[in-house]
DRENKEFI-870801 format. One record per atom (N, C-alpha, C): residue number from 1; atom name; x negated, y, z negated. Coordinates in steps of 0.1 Angstrom, whole numbers. Example, Ala and Ser with C-alpha at 12.3 -4.5 7.8 and 13.67 -1.06 7.14 Angstrom:
! residues 2
{1,"N",{-132,-57,-78}}
{1,"CA",{-123,-45,-78}}
{1,"C",{-132,-33,-78}}
{2,"N",{-128,-22,-71}}
{2,"CA",{-137,-11,-71}}
{2,"C",{-129,0,-79}}
! end
This chain:
! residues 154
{1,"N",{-1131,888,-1052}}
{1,"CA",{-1128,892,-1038}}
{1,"C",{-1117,884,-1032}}
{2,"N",{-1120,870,-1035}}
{2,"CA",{-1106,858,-1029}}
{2,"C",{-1095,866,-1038}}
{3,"N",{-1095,865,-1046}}
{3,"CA",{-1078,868,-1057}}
{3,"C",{-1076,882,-1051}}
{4,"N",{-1081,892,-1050}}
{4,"CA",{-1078,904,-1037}}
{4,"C",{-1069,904,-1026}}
{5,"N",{-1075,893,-1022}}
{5,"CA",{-1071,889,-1004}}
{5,"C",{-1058,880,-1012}}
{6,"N",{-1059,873,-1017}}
{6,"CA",{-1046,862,-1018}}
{6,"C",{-1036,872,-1024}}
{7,"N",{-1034,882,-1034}}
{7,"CA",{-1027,895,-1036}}
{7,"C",{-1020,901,-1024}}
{8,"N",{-1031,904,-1020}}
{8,"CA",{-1026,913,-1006}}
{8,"C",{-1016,905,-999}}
{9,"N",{-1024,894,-997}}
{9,"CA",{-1014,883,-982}}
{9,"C",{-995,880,-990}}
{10,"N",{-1000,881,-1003}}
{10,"CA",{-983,876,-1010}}
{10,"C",{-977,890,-1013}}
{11,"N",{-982,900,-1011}}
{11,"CA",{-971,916,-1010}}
{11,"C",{-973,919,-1001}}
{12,"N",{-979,913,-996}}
{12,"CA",{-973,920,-976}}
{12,"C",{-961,907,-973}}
{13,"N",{-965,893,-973}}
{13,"CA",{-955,884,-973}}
{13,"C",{-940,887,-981}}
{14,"N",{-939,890,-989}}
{14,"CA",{-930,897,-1002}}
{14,"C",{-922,912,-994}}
{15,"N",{-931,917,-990}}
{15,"CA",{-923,931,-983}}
{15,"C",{-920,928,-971}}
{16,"N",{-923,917,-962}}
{16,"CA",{-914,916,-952}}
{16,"C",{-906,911,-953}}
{17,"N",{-901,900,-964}}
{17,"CA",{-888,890,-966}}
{17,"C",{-880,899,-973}}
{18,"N",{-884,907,-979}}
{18,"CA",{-874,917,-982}}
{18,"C",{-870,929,-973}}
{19,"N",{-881,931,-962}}
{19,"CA",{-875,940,-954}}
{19,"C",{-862,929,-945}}
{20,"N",{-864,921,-941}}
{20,"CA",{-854,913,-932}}
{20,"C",{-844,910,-944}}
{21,"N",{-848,907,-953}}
{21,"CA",{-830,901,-961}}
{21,"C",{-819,911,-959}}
{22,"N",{-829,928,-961}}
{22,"CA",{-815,938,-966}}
{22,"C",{-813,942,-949}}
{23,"N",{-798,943,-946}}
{23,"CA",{-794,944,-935}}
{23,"C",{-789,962,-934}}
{24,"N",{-796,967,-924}}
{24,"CA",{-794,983,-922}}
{24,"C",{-779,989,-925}}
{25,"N",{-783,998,-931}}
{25,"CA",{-766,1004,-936}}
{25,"C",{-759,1010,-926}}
{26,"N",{-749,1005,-921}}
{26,"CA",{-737,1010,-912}}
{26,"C",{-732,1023,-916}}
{27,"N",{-737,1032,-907}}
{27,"CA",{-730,1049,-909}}
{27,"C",{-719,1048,-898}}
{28,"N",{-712,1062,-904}}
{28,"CA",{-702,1064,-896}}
{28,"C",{-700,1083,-898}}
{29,"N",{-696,1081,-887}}
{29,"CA",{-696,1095,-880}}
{29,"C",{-677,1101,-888}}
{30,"N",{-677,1114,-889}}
{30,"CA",{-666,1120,-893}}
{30,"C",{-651,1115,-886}}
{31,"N",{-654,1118,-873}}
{31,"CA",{-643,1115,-864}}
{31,"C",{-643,1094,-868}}
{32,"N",{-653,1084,-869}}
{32,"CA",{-650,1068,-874}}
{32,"C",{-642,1072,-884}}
{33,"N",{-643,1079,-897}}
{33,"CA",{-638,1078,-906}}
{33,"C",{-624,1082,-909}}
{34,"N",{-625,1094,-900}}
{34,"CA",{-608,1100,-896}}
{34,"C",{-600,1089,-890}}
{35,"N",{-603,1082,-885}}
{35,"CA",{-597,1071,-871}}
{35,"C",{-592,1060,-882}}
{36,"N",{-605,1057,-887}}
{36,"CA",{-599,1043,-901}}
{36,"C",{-592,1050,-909}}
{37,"N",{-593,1063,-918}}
{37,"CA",{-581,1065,-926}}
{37,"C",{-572,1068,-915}}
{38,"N",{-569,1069,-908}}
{38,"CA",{-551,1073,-905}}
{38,"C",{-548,1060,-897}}
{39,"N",{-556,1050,-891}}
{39,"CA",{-553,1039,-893}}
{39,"C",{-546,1031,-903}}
{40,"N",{-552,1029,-917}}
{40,"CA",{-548,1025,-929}}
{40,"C",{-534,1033,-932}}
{41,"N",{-534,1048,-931}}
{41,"CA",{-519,1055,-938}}
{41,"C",{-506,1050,-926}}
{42,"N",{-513,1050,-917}}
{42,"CA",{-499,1045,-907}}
{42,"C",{-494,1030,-911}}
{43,"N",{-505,1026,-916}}
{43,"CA",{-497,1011,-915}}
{43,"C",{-491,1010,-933}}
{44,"N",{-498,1021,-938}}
{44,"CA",{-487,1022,-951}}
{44,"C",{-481,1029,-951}}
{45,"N",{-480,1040,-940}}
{45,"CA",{-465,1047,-937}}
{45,"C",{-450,1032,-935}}
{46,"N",{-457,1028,-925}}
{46,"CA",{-453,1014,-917}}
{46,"C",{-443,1003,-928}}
{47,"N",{-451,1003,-937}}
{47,"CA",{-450,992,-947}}
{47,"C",{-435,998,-958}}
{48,"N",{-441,1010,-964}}
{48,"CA",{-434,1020,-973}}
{48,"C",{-416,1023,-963}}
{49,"N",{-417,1023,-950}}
{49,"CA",{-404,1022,-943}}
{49,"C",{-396,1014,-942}}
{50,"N",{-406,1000,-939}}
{50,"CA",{-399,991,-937}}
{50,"C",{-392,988,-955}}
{51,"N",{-399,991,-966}}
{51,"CA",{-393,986,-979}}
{51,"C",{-380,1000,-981}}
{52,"N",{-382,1012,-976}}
{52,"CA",{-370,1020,-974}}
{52,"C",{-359,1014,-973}}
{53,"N",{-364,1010,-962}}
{53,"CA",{-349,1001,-950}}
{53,"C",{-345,990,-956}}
{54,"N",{-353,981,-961}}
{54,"CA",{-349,970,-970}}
{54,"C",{-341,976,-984}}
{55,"N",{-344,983,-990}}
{55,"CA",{-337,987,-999}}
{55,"C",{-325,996,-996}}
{56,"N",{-326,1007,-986}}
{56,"CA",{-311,1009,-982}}
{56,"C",{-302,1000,-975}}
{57,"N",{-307,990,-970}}
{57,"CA",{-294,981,-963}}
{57,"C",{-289,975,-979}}
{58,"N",{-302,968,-987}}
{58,"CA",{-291,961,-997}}
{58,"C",{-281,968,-1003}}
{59,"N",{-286,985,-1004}}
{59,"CA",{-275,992,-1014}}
{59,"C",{-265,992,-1007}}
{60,"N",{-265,994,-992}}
{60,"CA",{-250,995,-987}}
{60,"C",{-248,983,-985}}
{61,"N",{-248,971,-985}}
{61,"CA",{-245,958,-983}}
{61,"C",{-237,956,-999}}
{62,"N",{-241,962,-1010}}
{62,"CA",{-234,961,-1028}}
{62,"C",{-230,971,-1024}}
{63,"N",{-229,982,-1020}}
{63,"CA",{-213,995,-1018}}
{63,"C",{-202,985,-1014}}
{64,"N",{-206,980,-1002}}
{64,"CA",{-192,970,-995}}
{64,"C",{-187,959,-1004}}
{65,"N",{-192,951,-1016}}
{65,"CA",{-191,947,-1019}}
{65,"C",{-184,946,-1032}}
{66,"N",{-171,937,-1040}}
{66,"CA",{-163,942,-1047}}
{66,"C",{-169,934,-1058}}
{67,"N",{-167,942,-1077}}
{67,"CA",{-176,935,-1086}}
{67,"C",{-178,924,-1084}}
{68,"N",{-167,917,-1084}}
{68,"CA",{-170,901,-1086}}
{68,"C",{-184,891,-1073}}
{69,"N",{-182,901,-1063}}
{69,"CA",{-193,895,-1052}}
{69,"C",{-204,903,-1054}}
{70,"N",{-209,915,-1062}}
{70,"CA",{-217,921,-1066}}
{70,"C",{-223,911,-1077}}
{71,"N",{-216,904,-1083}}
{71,"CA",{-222,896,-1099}}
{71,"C",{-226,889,-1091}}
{72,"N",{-218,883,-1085}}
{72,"CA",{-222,869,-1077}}
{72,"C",{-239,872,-1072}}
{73,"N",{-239,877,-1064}}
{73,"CA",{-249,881,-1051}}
{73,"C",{-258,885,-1065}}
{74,"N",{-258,893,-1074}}
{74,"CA",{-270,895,-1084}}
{74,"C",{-271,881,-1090}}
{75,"N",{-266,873,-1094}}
{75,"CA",{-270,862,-1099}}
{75,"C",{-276,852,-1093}}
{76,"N",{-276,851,-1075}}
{76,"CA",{-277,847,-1064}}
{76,"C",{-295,847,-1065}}
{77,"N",{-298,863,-1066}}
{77,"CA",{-311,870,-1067}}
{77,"C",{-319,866,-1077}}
{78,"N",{-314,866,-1092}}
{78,"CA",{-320,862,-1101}}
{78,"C",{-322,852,-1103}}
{79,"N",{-318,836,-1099}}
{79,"CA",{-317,824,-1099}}
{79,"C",{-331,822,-1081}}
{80,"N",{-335,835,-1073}}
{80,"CA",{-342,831,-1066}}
{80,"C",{-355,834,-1076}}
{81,"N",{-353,847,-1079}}
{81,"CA",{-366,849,-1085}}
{81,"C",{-372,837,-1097}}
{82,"N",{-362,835,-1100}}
{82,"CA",{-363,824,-1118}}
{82,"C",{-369,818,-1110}}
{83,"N",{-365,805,-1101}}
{83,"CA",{-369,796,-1093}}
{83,"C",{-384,798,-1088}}
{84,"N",{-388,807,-1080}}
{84,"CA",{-398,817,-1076}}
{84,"C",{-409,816,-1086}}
{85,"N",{-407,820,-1099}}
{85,"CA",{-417,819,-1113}}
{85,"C",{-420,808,-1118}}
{86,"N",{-411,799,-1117}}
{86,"CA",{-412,787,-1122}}
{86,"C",{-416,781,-1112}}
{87,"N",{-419,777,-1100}}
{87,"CA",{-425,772,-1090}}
{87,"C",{-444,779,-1092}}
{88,"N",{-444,793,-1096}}
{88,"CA",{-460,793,-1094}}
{88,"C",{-465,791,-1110}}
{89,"N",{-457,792,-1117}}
{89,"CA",{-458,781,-1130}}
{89,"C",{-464,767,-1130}}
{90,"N",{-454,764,-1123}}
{90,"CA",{-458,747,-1118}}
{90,"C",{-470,747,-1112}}
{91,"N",{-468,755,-1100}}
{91,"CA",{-486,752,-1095}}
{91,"C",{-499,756,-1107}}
{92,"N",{-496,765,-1114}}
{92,"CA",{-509,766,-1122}}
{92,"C",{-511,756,-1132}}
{93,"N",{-499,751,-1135}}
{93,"CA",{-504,737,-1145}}
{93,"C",{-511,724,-1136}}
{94,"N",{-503,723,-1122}}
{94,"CA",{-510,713,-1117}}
{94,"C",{-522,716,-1114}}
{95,"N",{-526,729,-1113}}
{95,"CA",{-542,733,-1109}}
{95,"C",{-551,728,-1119}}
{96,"N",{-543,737,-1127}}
{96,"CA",{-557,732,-1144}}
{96,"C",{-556,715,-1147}}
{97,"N",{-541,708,-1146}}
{97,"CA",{-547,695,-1149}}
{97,"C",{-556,690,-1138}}
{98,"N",{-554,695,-1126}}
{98,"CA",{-566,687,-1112}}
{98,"C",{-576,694,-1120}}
{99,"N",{-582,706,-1124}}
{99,"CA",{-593,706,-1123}}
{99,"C",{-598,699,-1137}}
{100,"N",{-585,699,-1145}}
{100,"CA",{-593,688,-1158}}
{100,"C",{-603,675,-1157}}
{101,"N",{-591,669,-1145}}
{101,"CA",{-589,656,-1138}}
{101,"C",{-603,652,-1133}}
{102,"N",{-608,665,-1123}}
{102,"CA",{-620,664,-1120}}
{102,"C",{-632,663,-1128}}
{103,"N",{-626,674,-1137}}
{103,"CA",{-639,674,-1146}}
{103,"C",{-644,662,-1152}}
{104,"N",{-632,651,-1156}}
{104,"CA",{-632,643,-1165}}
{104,"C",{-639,629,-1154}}
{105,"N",{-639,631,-1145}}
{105,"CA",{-642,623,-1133}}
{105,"C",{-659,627,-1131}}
{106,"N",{-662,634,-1133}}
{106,"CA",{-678,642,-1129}}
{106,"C",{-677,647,-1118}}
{107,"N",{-662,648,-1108}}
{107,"CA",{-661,657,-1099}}
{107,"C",{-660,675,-1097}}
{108,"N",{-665,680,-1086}}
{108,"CA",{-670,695,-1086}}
{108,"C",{-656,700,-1089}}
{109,"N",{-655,707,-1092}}
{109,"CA",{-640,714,-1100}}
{109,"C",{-638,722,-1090}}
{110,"N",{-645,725,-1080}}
{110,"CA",{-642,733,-1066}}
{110,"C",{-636,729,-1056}}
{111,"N",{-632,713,-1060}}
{111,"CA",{-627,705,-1053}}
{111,"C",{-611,708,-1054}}
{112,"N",{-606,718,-1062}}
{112,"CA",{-595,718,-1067}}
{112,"C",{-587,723,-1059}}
{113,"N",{-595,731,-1053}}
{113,"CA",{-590,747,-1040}}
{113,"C",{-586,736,-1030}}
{114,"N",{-581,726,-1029}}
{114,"CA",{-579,718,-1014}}
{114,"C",{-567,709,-1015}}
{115,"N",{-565,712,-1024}}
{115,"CA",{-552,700,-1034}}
{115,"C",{-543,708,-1030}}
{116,"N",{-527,700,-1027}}
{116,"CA",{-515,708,-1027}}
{116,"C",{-513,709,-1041}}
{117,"N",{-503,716,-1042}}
{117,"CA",{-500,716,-1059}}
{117,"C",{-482,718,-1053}}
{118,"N",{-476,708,-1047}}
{118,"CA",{-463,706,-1051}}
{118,"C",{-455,706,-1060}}
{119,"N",{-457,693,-1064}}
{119,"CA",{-455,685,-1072}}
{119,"C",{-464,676,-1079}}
{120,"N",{-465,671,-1088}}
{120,"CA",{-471,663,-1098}}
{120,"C",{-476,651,-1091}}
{121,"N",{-467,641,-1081}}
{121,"CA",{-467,632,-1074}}
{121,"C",{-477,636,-1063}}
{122,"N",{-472,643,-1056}}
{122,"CA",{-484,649,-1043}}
{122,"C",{-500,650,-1047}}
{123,"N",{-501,664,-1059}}
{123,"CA",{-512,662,-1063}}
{123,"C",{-519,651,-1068}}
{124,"N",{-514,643,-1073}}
{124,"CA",{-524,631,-1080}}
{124,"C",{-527,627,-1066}}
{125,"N",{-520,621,-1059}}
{125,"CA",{-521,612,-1046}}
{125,"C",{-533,618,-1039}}
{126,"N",{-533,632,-1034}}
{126,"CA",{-543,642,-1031}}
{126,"C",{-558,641,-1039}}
{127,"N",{-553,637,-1048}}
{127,"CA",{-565,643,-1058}}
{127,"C",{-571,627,-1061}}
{128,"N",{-567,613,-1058}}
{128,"CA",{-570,605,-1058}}
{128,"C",{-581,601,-1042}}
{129,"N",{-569,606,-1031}}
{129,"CA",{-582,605,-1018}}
{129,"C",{-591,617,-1017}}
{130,"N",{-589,623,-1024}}
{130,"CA",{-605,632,-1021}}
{130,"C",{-611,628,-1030}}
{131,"N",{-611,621,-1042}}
{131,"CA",{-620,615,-1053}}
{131,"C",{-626,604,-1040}}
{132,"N",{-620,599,-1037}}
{132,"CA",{-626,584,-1031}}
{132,"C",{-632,589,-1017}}
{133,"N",{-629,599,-1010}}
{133,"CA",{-633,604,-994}}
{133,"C",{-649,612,-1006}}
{134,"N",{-648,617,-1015}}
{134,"CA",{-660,627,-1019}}
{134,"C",{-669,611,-1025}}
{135,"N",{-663,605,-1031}}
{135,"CA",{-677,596,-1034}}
{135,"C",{-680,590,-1023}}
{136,"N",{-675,584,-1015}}
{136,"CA",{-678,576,-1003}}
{136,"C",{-690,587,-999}}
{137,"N",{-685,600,-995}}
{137,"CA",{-699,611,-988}}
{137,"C",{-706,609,-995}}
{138,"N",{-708,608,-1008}}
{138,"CA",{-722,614,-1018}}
{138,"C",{-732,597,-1018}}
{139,"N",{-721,589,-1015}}
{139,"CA",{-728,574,-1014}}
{139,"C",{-737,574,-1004}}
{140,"N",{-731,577,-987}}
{140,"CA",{-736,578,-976}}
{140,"C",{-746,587,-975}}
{141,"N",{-748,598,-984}}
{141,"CA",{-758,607,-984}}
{141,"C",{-770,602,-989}}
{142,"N",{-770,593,-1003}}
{142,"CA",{-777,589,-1007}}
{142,"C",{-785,577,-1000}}
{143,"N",{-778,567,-992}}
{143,"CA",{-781,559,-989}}
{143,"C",{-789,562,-975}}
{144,"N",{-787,576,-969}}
{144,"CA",{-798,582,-962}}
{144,"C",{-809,586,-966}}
{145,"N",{-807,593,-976}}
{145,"CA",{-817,595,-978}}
{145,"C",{-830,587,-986}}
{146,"N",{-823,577,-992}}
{146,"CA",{-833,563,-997}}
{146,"C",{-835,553,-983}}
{147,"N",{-826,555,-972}}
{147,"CA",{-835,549,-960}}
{147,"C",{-845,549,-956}}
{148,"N",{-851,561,-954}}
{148,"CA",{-863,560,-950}}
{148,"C",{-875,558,-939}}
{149,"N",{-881,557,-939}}
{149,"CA",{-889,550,-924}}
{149,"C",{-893,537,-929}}
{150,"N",{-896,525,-921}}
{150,"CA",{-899,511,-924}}
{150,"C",{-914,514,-925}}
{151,"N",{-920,502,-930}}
{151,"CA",{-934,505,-934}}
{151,"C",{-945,504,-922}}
{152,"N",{-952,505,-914}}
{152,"CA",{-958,505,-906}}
{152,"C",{-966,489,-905}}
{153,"N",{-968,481,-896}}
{153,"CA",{-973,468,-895}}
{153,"C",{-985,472,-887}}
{154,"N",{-996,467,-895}}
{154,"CA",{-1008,470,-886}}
{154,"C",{-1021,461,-891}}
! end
């Protein structure tokens, strides 16, 4: 008869923590949904013009221009883009060595997301005061929590 009752009390307990976790599903009416799509196509109408206009000014910006300033100005472009690749090149090697770095440290590898990734120089320096600002915290945490209450005199 007790194992009954204690059943009962932990699926009724059970079905109300699951009734409050799941949060009621958001409807929307025909006319919300018409409003957010033509919201969204305007602003990729918006978007798709503005790269129109960006691409017709360059073409007529290279009409006016004579081969030799045409080479030029394309070389101009591909020396940004090169530069451009090889800059997020650079960051993803400095990512993976920070997050090696940490690893090899017993530090959270989550810690990685907070680092610049400039240069080689920046990140170490970076990645040296958060090593020392994260132990210092995990010290002072500890040291709370082995504080304690003093013993009682009586």
């Amino acid at each position: 008869m007790e194992e009954n009752t204690i059943e009962t009390v932990e699926t009724t307990e059970t079905t109300a923590v699951e009734k409050q976790a799941t949060p009621p599903a958001k409807t929307f009416t025909q006319d919300e949904l018409n409003a957010i799509i033509d919201k969204r196509l305007e602003r990729e109408r918006k978007d798709a013009q503005a790269r129109i206009d960006k691409a017709v000014t360059e073409a007529q910006k290279l009409a006016k221009m004579s081969a030799d300033e045409r080479a030029e100005h394309e070389r101009q472009e591909l020396q940004k883009a090169l530069a451009q690749r090889e800059a997020e090149i650079t960051k993803r090697e400095l990512r993976a060595e920070a997050k090696s770095q940490l690893s090899d440290k017993g530090l959270p590898v989550e810690l990685a997301e907070v680092l610049p990734y400039t240069d080689a120089d920046t990140t170490n320096a970076a990645l040296a005061a958060v090593e020392k600002v994260f132990r210092a915290a995990v010290e002072k945490g500890v040291n709370e929590r082995l504080k304690g209450n003093p013993p009682k005199v009586g």
